[in-house]
Structures are given as C-alpha cells and as structure tokens.
N, C-alpha and C positions, 0 to 999 in steps of 0.2 A: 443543361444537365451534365453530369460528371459522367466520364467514362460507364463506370458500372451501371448508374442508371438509365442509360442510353444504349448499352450492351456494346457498345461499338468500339473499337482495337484503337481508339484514338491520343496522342501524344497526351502527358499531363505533365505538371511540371515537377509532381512529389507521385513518388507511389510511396507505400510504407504499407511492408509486412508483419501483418502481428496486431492483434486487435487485443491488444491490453491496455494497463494503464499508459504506459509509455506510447504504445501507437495510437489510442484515441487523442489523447490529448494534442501528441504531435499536430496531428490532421485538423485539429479543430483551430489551431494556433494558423499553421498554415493555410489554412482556408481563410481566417479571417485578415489573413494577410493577401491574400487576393490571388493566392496561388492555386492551381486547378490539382484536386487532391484524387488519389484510387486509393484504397484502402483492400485490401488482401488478406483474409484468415484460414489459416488449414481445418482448424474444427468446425464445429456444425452451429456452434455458439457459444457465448459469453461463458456458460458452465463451465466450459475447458481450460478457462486460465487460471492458474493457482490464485491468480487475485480475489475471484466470483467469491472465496470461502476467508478472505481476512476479516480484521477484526472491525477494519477502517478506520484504525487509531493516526492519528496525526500531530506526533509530539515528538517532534526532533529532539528537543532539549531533557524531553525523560527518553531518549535513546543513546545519550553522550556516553552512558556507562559503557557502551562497547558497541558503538556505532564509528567512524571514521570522522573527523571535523565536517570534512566535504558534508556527507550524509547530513548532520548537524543543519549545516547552514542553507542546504538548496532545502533539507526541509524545512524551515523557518521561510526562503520566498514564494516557497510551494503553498503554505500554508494564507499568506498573500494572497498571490494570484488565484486560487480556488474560487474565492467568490465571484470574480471575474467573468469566468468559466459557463458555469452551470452553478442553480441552488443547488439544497443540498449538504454544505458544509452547517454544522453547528461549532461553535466556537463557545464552548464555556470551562473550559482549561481540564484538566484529569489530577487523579487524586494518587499518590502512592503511598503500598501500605507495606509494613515489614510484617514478615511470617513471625509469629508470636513465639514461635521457640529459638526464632533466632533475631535476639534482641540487640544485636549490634549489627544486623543487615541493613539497615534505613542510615546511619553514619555511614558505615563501609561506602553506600549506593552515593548519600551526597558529595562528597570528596570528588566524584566523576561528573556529576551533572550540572546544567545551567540554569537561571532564570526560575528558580522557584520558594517558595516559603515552608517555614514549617508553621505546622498548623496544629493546634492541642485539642483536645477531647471537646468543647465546645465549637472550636471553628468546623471541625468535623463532620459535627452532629447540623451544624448550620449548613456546609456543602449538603451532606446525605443523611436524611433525617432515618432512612433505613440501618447508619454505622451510629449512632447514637448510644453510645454505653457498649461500645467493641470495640474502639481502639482508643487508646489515649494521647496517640502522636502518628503524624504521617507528615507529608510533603503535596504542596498545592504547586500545580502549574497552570498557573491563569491563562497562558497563550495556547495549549492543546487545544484540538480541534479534532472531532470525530464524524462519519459518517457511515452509512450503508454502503459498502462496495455497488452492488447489486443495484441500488439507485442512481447511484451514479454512471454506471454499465449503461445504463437506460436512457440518462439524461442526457448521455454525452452520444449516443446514438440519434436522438430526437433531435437534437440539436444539430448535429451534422449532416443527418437525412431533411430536415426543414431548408440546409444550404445546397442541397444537392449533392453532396456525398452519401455515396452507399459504401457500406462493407459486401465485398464477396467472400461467403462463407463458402469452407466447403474445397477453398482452392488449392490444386496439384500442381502447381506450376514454379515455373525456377525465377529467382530473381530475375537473373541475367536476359529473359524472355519478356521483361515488362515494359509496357513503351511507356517510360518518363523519363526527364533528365536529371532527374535523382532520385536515388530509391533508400530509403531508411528502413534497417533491416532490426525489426525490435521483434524477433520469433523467441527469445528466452531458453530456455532447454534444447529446441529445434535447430539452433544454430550453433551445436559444436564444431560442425564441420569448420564454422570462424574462428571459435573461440575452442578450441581443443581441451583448457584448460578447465572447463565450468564442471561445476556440481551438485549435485540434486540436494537440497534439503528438505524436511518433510516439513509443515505444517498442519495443523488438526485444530477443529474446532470443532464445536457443539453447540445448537441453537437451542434454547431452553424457551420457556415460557411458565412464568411466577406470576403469582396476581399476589404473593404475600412478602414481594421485595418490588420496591421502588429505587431505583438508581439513575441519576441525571447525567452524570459522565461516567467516560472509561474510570476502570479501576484497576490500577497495576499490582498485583500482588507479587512480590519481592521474593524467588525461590532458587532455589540452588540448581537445580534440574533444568528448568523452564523458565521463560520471558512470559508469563500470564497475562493476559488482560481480558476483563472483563466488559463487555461493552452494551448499551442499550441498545435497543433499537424502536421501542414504542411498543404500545398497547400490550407492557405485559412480555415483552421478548427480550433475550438478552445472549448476546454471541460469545463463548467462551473457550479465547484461542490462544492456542502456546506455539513455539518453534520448538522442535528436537532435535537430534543429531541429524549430520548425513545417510542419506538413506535412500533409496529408489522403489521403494515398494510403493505400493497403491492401498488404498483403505486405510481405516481406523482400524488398531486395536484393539483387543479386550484390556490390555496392561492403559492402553494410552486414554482411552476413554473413561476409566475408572481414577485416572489419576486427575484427567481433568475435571468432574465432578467432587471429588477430594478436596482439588485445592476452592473451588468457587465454596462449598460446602465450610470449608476450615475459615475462605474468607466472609463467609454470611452464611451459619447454620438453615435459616428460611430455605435454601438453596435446595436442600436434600427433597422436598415435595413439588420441585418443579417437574413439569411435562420436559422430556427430552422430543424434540419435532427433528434432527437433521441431527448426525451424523458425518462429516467432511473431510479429506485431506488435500493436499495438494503440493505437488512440487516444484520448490522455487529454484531458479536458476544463482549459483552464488563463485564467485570470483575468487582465488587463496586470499587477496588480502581487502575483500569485503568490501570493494568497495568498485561501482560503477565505471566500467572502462566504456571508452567511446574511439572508434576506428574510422577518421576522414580518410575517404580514396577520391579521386577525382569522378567517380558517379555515386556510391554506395558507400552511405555513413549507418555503421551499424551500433549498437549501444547495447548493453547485456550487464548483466549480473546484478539485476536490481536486489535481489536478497525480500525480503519481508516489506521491503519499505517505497515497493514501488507506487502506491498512491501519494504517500507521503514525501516523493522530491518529485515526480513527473512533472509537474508545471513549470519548475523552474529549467530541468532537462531541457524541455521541446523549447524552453525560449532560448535556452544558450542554441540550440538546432537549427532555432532560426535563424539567427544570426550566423550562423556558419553559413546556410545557403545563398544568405542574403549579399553578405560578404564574399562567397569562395573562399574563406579562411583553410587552414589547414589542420587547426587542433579546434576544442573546445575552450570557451571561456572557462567555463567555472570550474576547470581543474589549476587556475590563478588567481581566481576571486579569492577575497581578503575574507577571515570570516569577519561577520559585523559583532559578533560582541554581545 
C-alpha cells in the first residue's frame, strides 16, 4: 500500500502536490512506472480545481489561433496517450462556426490554424443534423477529442486508488516536509510564492439541459470577446464555456452569464428553452507569455501556468516528467521537441 493509504510517514519515490489534471496524471504515469507515488491536495475535493468546470475540449489544432506551437503539439501527443490512460476520451473531431455578422471571421481564424477541412451546408448538416439549414460554411477538425472533466476526475482517481495510491485531501503541510525523493510541485494559483509572475484568468461555464438540440461534438463559435465552446455531455446536457479577461473574483456574473446564453442561443436558437442546471467559475493559473514553464531543482520539479488547456497537454507533460526523473536530466524535453506537422 502507498504511504497515504497506510497512514504511515514512510519514504516514496514521487510525492506530487496538487491534484489536477497535471498531478493526476503525473501519479498515474508514475505509478505505472513502478515508482512508489503520495499524492497531496489542499482542497477538500476535485470541485476546487478550475479544471472540475472546463469544457473538456481537446483540440490543439483549433487552438493554433492563439495558443504557443508547444501547446499545439504536446496537445496532439496528449490526445494520443488519453486512451492509454483511462476511458473516457471520445474522438470524433469538433466543428467550427463563424459568428454570422462577421463574415470574414472563419478566413481570418483559418490562416492560424491546422489539420482541418472546410465543410459546406450539406457536410454540416451530415456532422450535426441539429445545424442543418444554419450555417452554410464552417471548418471540420477530424482529430479533436472531447470529454467530461468530472469523469475523468473520477477515473483517474479509481484507477490510482485500485494501484494503491490515495490522494490526501485536505493537506496543510509544506513541500519541503515531505518524505520523497522528488516532489512535483503542480499547486497552479497556490504556488506564487514559485512562480511570482502567474495570473489569475477567469473561466465560466454553464451546464444546460435541451432535449430539443442534439449535438455530437464540441462546437467552437468564433467571437470577438470569448473562445466559446459548446460541448455535449449526454442525455440531453450540454457545457457551455468561454475564457474572459484577467480577473480574480469568484462567481458568475449577471453580464457574463447572459452573454453566454446569447452566444449558444445566436449559435442554435433551440438553445433559449433549455434548463439552466450549474452555474461555474473558476480561476486558471496563466504565465505572460502563455505558455507552460517547468522548473528542474535537484529534488522539486514544479510545472505551472497550464492556462485553459490543462487536460489537453497533461499527458504528454507527465511523460516528458518522467523522463526527467528517470534520467536526472536537468531541463524538460518538450521545450525542444520538433513540432510533427
């Protein structure tokens, strides 16, 4: 049994603070690399991390508009290694739509992005039998891949508690006081004292429920304001979450909640009679120049600034992680990986 589950103060070979996407995964890579895993969270549970409320979009190549290459490409091996992982991932690519009063946003958007098709009023209506006679042009990305944060929260908990890893929620305690011989420090916002530099972004989402819209993948709506996306989640539910500016408040507001109903409403009239179930915010931890730093020390390798997209690289992250411990390297791989193209 693992430390935690044993209760007892004994050496491991990883501890890893921070039970999100970046420290589950870690732990779970780790463990099944044969390494004796502790796992450490200050909340009381999975609610608290700004991930519990994403959309669980996974499409690096409709993020090129204003994501980093890096971002790009670890989320393309991320997207990989998921099924590996835990189920869970579905893989049936994402649709993007331009806001109808601005008719040269979908040009603008492809000039940035990768790996996708355009698609006309029949392929459309063949993806989403719900857009069927509402848009007459958009862009198909056949390699997206979506899921439920919250399932996955779950999965990758199930999965590490079947190997003998537990999470300790709940914990007050300092790095420096943990007995392992490397400790991976993925606390996000919690860890300025490292990262002096980080910054809070807000996030907001709304969980609906329509039984008079049917949608099989995410749907990007194209907005001046906001990164939209629309996302299923089954039986009739459907996530719908933007990025806004910097910001440190807490809660939705009346401005921000109304606009996201707006845009889903503008992107599928059916929209306006759906049940509103959840109201969400949360705040992401984000870097000046967007993009994932990683700090080797000779015990504690910290990693911060995932921004919006930490489901969507984590897996390739913890594996370049592994390889540092496995190595004792000193930098991370994949701030020299080549992108593939």
């Amino acid at each position: 049994m693992s430390e935690i589950a044993s209760g007892k103060r004994e050496m491991v070979d990883v501890a890893i603070v921070g039970a999100g996407p970046m420290g589950l995964v870690t732990a779970l890579m780790c463990a099944r690399a044969g390494l004796r895993v502790a796992i450490y969270e200050r909340q009381s549970d999975f609610s608290g991390s700004p991930a519990w409320n994403g959309t669980g979009v996974l499409a690096p190549d409709c993020e090129a508009d204003g994501a980093d290459a890096t971002i790009v490409d670890l989320g393309r091996r991320s997207v990989e290694l998921w099924p590996t992982l835990i189920p869970g991932l579905t893989i049936n690519g994402a649709l993007v739509l331009g806001n109808r009063r601005q008719p040269s946003a979908l040009d603008d958007y492809s000039s940035f992005v990768l790996n996708y098709e355009w698609v006309d009023e029949e392929r459309i209506a063949s993806l989403e039998p719900s857009l069927a006679g509402v848009y007459s042009r958009g862009m198909y990305f056949s390699q997206a891949a979506h899921a439920d944060p919250r399932v996955l929260f779950t999965g990758l908990k199930d999965v590490l508690e079947a190997g003998g890893v537990r999470i300790r929620f709940d914990w007050i305690g300092t790095l420096d006081s943990l007995q392992a011989e490397r400790i991976i420090d993925t606390r996000g916002l919690g860890a300025r004292d490292r990262f002096p530099e980080l910054r809070a972004v807000t996030a907001e989402m709304i969980q609906v429920r329509s039984h008079k819209v049917e949608l099989n993948r995410p749907i990007r709506l194209l907005h001046n304001r906001h990164s939209l996306y629309v996302t299923p989640r089954g039986q009739g539910m459907y996530v719908i979450g933007a990025t806004t500016v910097d910001d440190d408040r807490s809660g939705v507001s009346v401005r921000s909640a109304g606009e996201l109903m707006m845009h889903a409403i503008s992107l599928l009239p059916a929209f306006a009679d759906a049940e509103v179930l959840e109201l969400r915010s949360g705040l992401m931890p984000v870097l000046m120049n967007g993009v994932p730093k990683v700090q080797v020390g000779e015990r504690i390798i910290a990693i911060n600034g995932l921004f919006r997209y930490g489901w969507m690289v984590a897996p390739a992250i913890a594996e370049d992680l592994l390889r540092v411990i496995y190595t004792q390297a000193t930098k991370v791989i994949h701030a020299s990986r080549p992108m593939r193209g």
